[in-house]
N, CA and C atoms as a LAMMPS dump frame, in Angstrom:
ITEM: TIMESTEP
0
ITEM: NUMBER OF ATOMS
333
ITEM: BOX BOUNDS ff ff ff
-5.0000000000000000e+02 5.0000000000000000e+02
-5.0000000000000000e+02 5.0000000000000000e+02
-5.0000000000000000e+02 5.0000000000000000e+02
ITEM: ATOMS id mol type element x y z
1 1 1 N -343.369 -123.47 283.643
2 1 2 C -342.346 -122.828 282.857
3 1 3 C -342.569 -123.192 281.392
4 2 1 N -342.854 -122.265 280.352
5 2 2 C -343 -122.34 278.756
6 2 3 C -342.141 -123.304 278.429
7 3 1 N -341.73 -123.053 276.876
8 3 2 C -340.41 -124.104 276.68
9 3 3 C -339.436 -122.982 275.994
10 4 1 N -339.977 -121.808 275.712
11 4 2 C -339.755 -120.703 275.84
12 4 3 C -338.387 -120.435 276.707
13 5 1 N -338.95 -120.386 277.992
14 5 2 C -337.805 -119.913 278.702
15 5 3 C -337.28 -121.264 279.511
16 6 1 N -337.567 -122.143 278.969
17 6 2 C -336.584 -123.656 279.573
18 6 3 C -335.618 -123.433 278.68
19 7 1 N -335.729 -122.602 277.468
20 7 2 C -334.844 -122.93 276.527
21 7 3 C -333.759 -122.201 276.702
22 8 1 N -334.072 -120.575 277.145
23 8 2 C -333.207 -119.178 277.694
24 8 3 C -332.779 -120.032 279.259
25 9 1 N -332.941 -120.715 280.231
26 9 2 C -332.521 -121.114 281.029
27 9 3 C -331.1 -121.637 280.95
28 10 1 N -331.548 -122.654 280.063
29 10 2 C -330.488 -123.468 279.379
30 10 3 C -329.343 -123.158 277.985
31 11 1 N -329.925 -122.303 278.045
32 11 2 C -328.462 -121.447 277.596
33 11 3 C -327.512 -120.461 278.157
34 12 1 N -328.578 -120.458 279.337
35 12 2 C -327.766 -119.502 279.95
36 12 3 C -326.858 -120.318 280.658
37 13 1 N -327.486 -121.342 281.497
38 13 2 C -326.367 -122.401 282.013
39 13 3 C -325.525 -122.581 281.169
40 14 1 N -325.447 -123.153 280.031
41 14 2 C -324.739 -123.718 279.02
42 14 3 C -323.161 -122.749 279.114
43 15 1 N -323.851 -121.282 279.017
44 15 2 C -322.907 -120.199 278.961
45 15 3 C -321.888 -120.27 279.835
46 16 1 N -322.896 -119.984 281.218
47 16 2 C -322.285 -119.78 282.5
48 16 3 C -320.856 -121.138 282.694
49 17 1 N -321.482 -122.323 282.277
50 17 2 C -320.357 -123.403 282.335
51 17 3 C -319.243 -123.396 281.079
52 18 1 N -319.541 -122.691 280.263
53 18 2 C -318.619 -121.924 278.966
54 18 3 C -317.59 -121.339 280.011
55 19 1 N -317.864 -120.357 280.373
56 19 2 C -316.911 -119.249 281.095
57 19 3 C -316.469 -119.984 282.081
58 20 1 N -317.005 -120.71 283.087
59 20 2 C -316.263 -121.16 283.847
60 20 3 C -315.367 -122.34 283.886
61 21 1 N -315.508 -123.062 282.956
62 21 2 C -314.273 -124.007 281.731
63 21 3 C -313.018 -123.28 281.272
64 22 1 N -313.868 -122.255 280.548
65 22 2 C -312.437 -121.23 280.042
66 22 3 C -311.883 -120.787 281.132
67 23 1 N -312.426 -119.92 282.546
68 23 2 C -311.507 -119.753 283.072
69 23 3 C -310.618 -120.205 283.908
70 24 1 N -311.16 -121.785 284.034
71 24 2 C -310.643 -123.164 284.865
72 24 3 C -309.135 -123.639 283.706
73 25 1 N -309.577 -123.244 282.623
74 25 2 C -308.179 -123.829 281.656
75 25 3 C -307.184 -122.93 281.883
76 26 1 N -307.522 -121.746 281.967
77 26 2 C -306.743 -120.382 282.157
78 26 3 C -305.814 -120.5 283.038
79 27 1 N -306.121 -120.682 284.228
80 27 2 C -305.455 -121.075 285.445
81 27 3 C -303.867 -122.381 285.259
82 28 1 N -303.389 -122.294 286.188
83 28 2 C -302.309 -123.597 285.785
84 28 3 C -302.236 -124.315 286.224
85 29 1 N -303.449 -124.949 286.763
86 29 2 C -303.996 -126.467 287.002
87 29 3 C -304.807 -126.515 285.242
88 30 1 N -305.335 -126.064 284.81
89 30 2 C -306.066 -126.079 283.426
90 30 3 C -304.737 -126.088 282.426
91 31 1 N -304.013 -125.221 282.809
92 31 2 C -302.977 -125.533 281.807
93 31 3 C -302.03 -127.126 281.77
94 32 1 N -301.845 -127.545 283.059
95 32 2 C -301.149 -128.594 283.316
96 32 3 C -302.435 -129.813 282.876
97 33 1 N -303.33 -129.998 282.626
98 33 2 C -304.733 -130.544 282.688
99 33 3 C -304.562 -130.578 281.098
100 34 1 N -304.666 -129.433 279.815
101 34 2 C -303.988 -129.774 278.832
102 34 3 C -303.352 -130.37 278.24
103 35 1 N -302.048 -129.928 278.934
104 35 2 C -300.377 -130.31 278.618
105 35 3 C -300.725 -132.216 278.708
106 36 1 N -301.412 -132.487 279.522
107 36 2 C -301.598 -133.835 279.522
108 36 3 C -302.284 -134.222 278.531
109 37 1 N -303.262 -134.027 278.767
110 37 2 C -304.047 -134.556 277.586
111 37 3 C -303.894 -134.414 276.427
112 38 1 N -303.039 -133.438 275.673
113 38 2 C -302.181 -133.327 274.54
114 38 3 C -300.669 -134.286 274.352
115 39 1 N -300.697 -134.696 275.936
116 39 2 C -299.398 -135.65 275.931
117 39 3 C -299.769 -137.269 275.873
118 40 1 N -301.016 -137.313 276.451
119 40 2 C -301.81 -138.721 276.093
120 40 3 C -302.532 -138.961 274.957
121 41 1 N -302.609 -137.822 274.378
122 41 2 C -303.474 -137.634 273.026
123 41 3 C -302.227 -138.286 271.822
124 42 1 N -301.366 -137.895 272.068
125 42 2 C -300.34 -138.155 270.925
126 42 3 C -299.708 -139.426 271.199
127 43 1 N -299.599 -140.298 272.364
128 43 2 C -299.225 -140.875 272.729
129 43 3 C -300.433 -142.243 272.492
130 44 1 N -301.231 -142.055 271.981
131 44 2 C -302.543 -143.108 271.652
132 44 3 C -302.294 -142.65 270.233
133 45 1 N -301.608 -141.698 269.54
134 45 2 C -302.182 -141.728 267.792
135 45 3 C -300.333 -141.824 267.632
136 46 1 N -299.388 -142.207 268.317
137 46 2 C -298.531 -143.028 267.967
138 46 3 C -298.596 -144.772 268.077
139 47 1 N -299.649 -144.842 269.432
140 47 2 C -299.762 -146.723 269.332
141 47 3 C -300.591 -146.794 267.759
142 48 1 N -301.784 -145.771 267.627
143 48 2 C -302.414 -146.27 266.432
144 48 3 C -301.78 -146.527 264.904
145 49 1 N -300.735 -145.462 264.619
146 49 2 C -299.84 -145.872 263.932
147 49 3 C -299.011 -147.296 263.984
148 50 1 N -298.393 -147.186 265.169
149 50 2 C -297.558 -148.667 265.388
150 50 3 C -299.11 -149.659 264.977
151 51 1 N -299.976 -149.465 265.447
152 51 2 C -300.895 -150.626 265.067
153 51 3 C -300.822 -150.659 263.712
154 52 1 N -301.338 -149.854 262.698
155 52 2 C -301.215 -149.813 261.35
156 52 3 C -300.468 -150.353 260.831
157 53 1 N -299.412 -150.268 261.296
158 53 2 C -297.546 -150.765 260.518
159 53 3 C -297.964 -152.212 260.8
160 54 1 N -298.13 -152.596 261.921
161 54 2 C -298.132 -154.191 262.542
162 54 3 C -299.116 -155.177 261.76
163 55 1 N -300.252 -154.203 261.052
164 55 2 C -301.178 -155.015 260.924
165 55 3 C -301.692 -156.402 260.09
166 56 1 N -301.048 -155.947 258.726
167 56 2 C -300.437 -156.71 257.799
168 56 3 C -299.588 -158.31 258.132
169 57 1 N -298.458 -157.446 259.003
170 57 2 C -297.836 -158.828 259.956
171 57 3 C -298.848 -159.796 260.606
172 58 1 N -299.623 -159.195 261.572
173 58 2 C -300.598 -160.007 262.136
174 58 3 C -301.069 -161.114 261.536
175 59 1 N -301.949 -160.458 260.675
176 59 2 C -302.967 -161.221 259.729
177 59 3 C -302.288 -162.194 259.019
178 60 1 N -301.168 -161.627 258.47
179 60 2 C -300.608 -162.706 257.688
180 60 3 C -300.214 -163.958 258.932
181 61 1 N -299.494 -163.758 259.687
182 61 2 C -299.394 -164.747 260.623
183 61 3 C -300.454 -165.709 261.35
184 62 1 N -302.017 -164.926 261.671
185 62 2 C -302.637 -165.457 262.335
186 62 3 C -303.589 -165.997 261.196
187 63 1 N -302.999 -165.867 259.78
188 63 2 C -303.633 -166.906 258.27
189 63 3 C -302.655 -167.9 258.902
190 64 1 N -301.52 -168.077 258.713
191 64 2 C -301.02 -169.356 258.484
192 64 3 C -301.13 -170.043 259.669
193 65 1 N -300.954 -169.771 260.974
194 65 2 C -301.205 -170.274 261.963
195 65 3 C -302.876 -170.85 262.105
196 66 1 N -303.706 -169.924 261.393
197 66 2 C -305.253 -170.828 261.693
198 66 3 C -305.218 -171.751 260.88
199 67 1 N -304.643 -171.729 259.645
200 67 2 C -304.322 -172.696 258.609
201 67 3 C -303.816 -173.77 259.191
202 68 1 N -302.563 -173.93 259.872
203 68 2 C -302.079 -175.183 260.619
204 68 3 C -303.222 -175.737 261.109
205 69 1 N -303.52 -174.923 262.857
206 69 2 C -304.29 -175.273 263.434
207 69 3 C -305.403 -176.345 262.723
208 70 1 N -306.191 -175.539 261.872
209 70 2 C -307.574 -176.081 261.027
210 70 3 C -306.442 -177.769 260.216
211 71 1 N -306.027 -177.545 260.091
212 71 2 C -305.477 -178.906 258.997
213 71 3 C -304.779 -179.608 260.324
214 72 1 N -304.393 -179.713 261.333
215 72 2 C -304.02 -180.182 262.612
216 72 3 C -305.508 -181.304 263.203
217 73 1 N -306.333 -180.079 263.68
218 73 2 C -307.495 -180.444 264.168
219 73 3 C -308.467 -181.141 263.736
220 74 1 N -308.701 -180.724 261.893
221 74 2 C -309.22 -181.346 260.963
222 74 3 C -308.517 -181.792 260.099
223 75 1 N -308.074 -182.881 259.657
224 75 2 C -307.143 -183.425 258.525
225 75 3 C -307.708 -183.5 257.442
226 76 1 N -309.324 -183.889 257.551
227 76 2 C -309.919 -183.82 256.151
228 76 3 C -310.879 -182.95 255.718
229 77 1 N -310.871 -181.394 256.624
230 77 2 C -311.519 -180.675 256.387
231 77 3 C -311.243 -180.073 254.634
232 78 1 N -310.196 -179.65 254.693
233 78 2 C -309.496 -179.375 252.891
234 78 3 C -310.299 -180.447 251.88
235 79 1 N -310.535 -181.466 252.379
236 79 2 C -310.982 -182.508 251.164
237 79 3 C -312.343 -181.963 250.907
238 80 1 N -312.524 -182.237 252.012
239 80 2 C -314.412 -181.489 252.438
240 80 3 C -314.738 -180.436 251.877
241 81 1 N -314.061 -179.62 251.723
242 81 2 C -314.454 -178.327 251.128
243 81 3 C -314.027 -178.262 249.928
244 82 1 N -313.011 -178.984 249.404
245 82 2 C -312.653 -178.936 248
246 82 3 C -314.234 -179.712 247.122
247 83 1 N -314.062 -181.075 247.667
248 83 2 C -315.561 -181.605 247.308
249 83 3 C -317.339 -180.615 247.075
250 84 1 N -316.555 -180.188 248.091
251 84 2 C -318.284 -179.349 248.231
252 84 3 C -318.412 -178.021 247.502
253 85 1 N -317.045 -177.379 247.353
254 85 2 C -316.878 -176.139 246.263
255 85 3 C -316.785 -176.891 244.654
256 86 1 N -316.497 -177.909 244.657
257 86 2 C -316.641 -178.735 243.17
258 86 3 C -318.145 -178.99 243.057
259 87 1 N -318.887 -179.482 243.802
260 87 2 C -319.892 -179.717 243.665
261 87 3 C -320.796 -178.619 243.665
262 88 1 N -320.413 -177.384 244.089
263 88 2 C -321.015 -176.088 243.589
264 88 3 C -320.934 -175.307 242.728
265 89 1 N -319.996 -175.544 242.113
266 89 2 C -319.529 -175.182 240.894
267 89 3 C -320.002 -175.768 239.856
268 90 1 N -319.803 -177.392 239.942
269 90 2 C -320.809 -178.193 239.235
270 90 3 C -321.836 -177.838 239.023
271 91 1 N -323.197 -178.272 239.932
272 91 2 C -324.19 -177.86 239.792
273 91 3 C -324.259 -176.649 238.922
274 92 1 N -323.484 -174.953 238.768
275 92 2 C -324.016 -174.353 238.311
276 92 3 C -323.845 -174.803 236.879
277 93 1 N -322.569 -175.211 236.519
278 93 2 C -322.431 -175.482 235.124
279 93 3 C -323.06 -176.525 234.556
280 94 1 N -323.308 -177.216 235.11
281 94 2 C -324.215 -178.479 234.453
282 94 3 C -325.872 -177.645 234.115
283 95 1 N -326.601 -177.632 234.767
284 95 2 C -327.81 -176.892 234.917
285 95 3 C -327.958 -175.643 235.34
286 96 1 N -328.429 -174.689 234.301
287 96 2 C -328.955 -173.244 234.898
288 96 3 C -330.009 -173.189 235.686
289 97 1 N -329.509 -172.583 236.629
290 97 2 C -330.765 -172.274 237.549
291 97 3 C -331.502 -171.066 236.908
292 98 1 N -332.534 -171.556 237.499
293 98 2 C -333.755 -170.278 237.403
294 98 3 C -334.394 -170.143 238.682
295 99 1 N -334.849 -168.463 238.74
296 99 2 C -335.395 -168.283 239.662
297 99 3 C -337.029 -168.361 239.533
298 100 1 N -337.032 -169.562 240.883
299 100 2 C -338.787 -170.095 241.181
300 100 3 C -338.746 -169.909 242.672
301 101 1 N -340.284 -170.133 243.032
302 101 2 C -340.189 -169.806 244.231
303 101 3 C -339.396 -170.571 245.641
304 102 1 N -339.578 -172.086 244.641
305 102 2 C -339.082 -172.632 245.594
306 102 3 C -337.277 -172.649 245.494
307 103 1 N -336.39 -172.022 244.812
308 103 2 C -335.298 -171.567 245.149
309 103 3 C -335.044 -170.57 245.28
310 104 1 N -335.455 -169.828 245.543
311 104 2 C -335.184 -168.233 245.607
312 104 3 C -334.848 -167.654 247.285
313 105 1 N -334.166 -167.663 247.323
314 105 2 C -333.885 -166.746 248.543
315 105 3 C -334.71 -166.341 249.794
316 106 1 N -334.332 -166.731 250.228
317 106 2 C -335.552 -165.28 251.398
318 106 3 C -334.554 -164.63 252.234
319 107 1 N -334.242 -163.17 251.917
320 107 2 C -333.533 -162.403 253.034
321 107 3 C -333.58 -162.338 254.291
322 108 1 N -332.9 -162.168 255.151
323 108 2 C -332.468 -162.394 256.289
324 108 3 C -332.988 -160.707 256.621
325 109 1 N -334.421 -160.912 257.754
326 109 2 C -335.213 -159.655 258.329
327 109 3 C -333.906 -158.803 258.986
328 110 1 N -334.052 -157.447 258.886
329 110 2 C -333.155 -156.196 259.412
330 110 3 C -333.851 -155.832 260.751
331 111 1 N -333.321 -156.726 261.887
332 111 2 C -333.056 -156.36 263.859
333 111 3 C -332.682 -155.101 263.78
């Protein structure tokens, strides 16, 4: 078979399952088959809304709560990082870097 007429094959199927979709919706099992899925359809882009509204709340909550947690679990993590963002900051202001080979970057290869 060419690719020619694999191609007229397959449109013709394509068709044939056209018409027989449409006239499966037609019917009132297709109509009731709709009515649903227009009733679950709206019913998922009202949770997505409620998600939207909520979301803000979340985040803000699950900041202060990881915040506890982290200062709970770690007591001197805050020091730690205050130290080590001073000391990066430092470094830049004390001495300009320049780019050599041996500080320069190497990007992370694209998997």
């Amino acid at each position: 078979m060419s690719s020619n007429a694999k191609h007229l094959a397959t449109f013709i199927l394509g068709a044939a399952a056209g018409v027989a979709a449409h006239k499966y919706l037609q019917s009132e099992e297709g109509e009731k088959l709709l009515e649903d899925l227009k009733s679950k359809a709206n019913n998922l882009k009202t949770d997505a809304e409620g998600a939207i509204d909520k979301a803000p709340e979340y985040f803000d909550e699950l900041k202060s709560k990881g915040t506890e947690k982290l200062k709970n679990s770690f007591p001197d993590a805050e020091g730690f990082f205050k130290e080590l963002y001073a000391k990066f900051v430092g470094n830049k202001e004390d001495e300009p870097v320049t780019a050599t080979p041996e500080n320069t970057p190497i990007p992370d290869p694209i998997s």
